[in-house]
C-alpha positions as CSV (number, residue, x, y, z in Angstrom):
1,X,2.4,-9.7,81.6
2,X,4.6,-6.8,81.2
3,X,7.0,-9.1,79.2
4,X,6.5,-8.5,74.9
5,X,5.2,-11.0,73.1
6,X,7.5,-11.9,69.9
7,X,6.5,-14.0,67.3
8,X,9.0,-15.7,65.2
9,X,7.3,-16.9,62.1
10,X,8.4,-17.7,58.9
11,X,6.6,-19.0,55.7
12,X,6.2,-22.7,54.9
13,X,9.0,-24.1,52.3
14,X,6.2,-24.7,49.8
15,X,4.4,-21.0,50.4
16,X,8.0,-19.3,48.8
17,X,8.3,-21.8,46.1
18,X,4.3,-21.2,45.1
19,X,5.1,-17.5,45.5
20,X,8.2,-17.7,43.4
21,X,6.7,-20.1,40.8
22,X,3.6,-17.9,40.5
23,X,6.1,-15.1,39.7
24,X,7.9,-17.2,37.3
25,X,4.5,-17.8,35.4
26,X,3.4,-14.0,35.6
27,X,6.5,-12.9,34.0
28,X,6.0,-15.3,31.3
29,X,3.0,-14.4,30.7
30,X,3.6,-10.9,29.9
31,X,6.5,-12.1,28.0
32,X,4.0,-14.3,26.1
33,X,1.4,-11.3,25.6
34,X,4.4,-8.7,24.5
35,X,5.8,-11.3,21.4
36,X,2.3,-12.2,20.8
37,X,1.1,-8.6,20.0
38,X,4.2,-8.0,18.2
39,X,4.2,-11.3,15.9
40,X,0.4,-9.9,15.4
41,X,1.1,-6.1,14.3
42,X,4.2,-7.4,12.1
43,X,1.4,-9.9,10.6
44,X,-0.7,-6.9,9.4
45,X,2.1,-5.0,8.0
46,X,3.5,-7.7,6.0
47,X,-0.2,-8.5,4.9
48,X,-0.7,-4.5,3.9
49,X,2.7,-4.6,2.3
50,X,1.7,-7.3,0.1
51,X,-1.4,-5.9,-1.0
52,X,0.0,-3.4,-1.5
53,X,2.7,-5.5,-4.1
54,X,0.0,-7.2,-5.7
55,X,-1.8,-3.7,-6.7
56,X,1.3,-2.8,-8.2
57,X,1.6,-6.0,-10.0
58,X,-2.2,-5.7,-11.2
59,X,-1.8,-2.3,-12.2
60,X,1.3,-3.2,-14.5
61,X,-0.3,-5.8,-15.7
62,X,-3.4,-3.1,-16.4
63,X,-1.0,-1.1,-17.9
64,X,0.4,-3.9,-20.4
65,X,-3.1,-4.9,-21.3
66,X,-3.9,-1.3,-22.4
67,X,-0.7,-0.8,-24.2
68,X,-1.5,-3.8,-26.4
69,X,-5.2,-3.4,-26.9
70,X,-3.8,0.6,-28.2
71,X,-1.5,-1.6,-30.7
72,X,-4.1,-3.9,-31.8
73,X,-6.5,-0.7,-32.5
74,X,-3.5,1.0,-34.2
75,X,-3.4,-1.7,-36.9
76,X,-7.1,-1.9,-37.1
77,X,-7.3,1.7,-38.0
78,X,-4.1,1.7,-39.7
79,X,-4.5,2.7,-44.0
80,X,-3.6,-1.0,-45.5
81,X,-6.2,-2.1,-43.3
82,X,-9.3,0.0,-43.8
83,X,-8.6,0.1,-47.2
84,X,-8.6,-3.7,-47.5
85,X,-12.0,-3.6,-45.2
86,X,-13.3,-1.3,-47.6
87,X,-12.8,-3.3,-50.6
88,X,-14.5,-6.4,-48.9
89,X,-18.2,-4.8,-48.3
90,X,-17.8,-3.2,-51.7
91,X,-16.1,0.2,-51.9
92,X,-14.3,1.4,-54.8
93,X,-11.8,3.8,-54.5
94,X,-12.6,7.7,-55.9
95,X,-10.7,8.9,-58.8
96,X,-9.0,11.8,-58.0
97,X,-10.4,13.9,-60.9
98,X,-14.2,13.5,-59.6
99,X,-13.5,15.2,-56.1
100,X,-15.1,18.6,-55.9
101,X,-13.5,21.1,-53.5
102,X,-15.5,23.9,-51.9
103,X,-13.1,27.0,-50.8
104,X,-15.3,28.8,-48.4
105,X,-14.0,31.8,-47.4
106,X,-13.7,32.7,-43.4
107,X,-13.0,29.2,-42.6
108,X,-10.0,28.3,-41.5
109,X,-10.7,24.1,-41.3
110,X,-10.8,22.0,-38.1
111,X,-8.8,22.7,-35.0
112,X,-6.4,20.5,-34.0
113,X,-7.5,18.2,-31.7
114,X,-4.7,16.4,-29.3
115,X,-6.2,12.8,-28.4
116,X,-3.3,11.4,-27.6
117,X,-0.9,11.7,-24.4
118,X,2.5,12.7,-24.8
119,X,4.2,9.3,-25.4
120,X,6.3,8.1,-21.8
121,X,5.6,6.1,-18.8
122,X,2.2,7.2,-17.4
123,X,3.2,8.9,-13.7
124,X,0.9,8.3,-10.9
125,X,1.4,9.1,-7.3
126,X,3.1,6.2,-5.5
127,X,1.9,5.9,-2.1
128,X,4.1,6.5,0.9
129,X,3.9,4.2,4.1
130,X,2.6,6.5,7.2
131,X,5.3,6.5,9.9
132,X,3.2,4.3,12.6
133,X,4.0,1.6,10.6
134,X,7.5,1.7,10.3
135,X,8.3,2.1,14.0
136,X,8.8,-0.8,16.0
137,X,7.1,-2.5,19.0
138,X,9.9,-0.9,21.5
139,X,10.2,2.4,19.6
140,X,6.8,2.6,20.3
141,X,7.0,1.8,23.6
142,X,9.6,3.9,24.7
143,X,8.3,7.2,23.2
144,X,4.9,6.4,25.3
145,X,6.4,5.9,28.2
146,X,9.1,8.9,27.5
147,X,5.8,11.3,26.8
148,X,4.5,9.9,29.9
149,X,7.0,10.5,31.6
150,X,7.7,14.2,30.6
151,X,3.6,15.1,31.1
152,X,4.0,14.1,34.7
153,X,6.8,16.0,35.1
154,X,10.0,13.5,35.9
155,X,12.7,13.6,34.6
156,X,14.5,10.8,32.1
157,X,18.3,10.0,33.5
């Protein structure tokens, strides 16, 4: 009994392959997961990106609207065109000697009233993209595990 006991044993051809093929399988899993979290966060920024487009085009199309509703009131109000609506419910037009004008002194008449803008493209604030969303999946990834790495103290070669 004093010899030692040695066991020679090695795995079964078909334990390795399973062992390798469940490898295989693992790696392409993660694989999988990795392009499938990536194909889903470019997804959202293409959706927010054209949202965001399609406000744009809505508010130029806003804008445009409002520009030719301010034309259409413009001749409405103009002179030829009150005048001629005045005419039609039965106005007649003042001579000018039977005016009467009052001078009242102290008064200086209305103040000037600006309802208008100054004419130019209206400015608004454009909106700026934040900078999580212009960073990719790996530039991501490395700065995590690059912080991670320099809270735990190591060292990046």
């Amino acid at each position: 009994m004093a010899q030692q006991l040695i066991q020679a044993y090695q795995q079964a051809p078909w334990r390795t392959q399973v062992l390798r093929l469940r490898t295989y399988l693992l790696l392409i899993l993660v694989f999988a997961l990795v392009t499938g979290l990536y194909l889903s966060i470019s997804a959202q920024a293409a959706m927010a990106g054209l949202g965001s487009q399609q406000g744009e085009w809505d508010r130029q199309s806003l804008l445009r609207e409002v520009s030719s509703l301010k034309v259409k009131l413009g001749s409405l109000t103009s002179v030829v065109a009150m005048e001629e609506r005045a005419l039609k419910l039965g106005y007649k037009p003042a001579p000018v000697d039977s005016g009467m004008y009052v001078v009242v002194p102290g008064y200086s008449g209305r103040p000037i009233v600006n309802l208008a803008p100054p004419p130019g493209p209206d400015s608004l604030p454009t909106g700026t993209l934040k900078a999580e969303y212009t960073e990719s999946l790996w530039e991501f990834l490395f700065k995590t595990i690059n912080g991670f790495q320099l809270t735990q103290g190591g060292k990046l070669p």
